[in-house]
C-alpha angles and dihedrals in degrees: 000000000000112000087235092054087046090056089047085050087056100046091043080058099041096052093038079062099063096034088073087030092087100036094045101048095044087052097052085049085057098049090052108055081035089065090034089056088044088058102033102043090224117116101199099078097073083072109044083053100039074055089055096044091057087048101049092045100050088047090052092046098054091048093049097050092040091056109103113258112248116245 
């Protein structure tokens, strides 16, 4: 491989990577407070955590995008 096509390879994975960053991680903080409520009996947790998962996914995200790239 050309070492220009192996840097597009990078970024195309960089940037695959965040795109399932924010939807993942708001899922899993759905799930979370879904299977919390369920124990529970309660039916506010599914959004405190749905509240974290954003959070965490939008922190996770800006890191992500703000590493140098590797070259």
């Amino acid at each position: 491989m050309r070492p220009g096509k192996d840097g597009a390879w990078r970024a195309f994975g960089k940037y695959y990577t965040v795109a399932f960053l924010l939807p993942v991680s708001i899922l899993v903080g759905y799930a979370i407070g879904y299977f919390l409520d369920k124990a529970f009996h309660t039916t506010f947790l599914k959004l405190v955590f749905l509240l974290f998962g954003i959070a965490a996914g939008l922190i996770e995200t800006v890191r992500e995008l703000s590493k140098p790239d590797d070259r």
